[in-house]
C-alpha positions as CSV (number, residue, x, y, z in Angstrom):
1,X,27.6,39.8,4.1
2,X,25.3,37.2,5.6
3,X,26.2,33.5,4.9
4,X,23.2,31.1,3.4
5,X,23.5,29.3,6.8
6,X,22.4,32.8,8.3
7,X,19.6,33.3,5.8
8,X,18.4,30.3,6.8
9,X,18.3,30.5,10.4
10,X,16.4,34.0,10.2
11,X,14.1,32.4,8.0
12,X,13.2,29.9,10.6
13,X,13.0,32.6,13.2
14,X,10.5,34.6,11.3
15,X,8.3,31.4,10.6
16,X,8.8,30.4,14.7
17,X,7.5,33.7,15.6
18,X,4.5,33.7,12.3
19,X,3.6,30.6,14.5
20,X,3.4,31.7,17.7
21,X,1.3,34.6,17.2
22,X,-1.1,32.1,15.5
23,X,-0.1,33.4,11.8
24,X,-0.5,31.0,9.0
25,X,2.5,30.9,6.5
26,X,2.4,31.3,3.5
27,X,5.1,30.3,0.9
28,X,4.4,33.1,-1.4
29,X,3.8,35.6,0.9
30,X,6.5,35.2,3.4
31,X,9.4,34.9,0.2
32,X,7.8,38.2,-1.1
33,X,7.9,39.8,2.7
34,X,11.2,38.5,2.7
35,X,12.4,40.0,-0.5
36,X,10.4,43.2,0.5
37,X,13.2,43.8,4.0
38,X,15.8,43.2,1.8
39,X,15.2,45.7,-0.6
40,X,18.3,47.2,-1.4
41,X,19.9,45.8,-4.1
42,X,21.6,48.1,-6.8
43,X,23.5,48.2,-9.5
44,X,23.3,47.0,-13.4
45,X,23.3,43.5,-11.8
46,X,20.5,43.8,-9.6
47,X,18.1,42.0,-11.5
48,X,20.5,38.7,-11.7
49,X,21.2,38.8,-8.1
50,X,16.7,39.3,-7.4
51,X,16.2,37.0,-9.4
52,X,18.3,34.2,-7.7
53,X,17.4,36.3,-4.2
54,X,13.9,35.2,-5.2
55,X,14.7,31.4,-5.7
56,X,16.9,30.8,-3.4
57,X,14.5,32.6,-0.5
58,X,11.3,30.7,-2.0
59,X,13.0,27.3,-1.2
60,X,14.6,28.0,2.0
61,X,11.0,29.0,3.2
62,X,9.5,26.5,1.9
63,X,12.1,23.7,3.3
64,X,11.2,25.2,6.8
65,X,8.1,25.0,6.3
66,X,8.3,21.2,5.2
67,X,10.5,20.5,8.4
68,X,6.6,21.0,9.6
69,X,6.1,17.6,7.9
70,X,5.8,14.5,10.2
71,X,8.5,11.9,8.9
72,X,8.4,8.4,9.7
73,X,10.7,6.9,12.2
74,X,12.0,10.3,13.1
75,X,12.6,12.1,16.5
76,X,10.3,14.7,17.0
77,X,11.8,18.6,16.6
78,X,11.8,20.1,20.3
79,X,11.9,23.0,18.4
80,X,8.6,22.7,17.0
81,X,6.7,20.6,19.3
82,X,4.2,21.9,21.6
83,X,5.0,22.1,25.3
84,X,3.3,19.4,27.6
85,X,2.9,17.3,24.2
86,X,6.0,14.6,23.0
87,X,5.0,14.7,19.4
88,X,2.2,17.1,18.2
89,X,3.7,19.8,17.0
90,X,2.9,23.4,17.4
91,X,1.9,23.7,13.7
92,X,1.4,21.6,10.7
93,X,2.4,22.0,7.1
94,X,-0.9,21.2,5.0
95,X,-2.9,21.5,1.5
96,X,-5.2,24.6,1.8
97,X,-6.6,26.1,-1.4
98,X,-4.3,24.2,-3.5
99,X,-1.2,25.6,-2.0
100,X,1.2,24.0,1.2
101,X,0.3,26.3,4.2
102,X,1.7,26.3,7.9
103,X,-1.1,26.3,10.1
104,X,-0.7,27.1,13.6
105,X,-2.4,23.8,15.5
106,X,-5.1,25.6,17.2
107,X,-6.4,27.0,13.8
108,X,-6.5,23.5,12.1
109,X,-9.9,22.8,11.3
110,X,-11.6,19.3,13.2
111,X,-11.3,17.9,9.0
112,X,-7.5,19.0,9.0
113,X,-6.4,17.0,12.3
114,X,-8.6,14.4,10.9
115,X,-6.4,13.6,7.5
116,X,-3.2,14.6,9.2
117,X,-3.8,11.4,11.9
118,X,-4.6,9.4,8.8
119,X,-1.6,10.0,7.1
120,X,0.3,9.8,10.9
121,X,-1.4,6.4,11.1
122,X,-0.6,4.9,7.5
123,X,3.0,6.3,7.7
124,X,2.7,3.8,11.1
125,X,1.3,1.0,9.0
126,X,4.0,1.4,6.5
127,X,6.8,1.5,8.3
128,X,5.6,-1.7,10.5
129,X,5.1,-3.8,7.0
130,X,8.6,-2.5,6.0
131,X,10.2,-3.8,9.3
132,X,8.3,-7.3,8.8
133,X,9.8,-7.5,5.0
134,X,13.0,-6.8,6.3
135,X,13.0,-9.4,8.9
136,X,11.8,-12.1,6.3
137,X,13.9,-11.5,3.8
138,X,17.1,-11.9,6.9
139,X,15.0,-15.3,7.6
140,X,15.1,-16.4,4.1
141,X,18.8,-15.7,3.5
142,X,19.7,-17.9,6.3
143,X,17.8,-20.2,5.0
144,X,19.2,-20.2,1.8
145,X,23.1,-19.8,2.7
């Protein structure tokens, strides 16, 4: 029996290895591919245990997936950033068709890298206006003690 902890870390190897032949992920696709190795389930409680099987394999791949995600204020991943780069990454989670999508970086359109450095940029903006606020308000509460 295979822990969730196991699951998990096959999961990311199978995304890692969709990226690196250049493969775009695909939520759906990959939890059905999934489900479709691990096939054999029997018994008059198989349909409980698919059905939670399902679930519970649709949000692990879609939490490695978002671990694509830039986050503000965080280390970057070694895992997932491209070599001879110290941030870009080797793929990027983004909105295609209506549907979040890993996109290996070389098959980002120009319009693609375009938004993602925009949100890069205004995650920057935020987090520097957050930092001023912070520092006020410690000026003020001198100030007022």
């Amino acid at each position: 029996m295979k822990s969730t902890t196991d699951v998990n870390r096959e999961i990311r190897r199978i995304v890692g290895e969709r990226v690196d032949a250049g493969i775009v992920v695909r939520v759906e696709w990959l939890t059905q591919e999934i489900l479709s190795m691990k096939s054999d389930i029997e018994g008059g409680d198989a349909d409980f245990y698919l059905a939670c099987g399902v679930r519970y394999i649709h949000d692990a791949v879609k939490n490695c997936i978002g671990a694509y995600k830039p986050k503000p204020n965080a280390a970057p991943n070694a895992q997932i950033v491209m070599d001879g780069f110290d941030y870009m990454q080797r793929a990027y989670s983004i909105l295609r068709d209506d549907e979040i999508v890993l996109v290996p970086v070389d098959q980002l359109s120009d319009e693609e890298i375009h938004v993602r450095a925009d949100e890069l940029e205004a995650m920057a903006r935020g987090c520097v206006a957050h930092a001023k606020e912070l520092r006020n308000y410690r000026s003020i509460r001198r100030v007022a003690s």
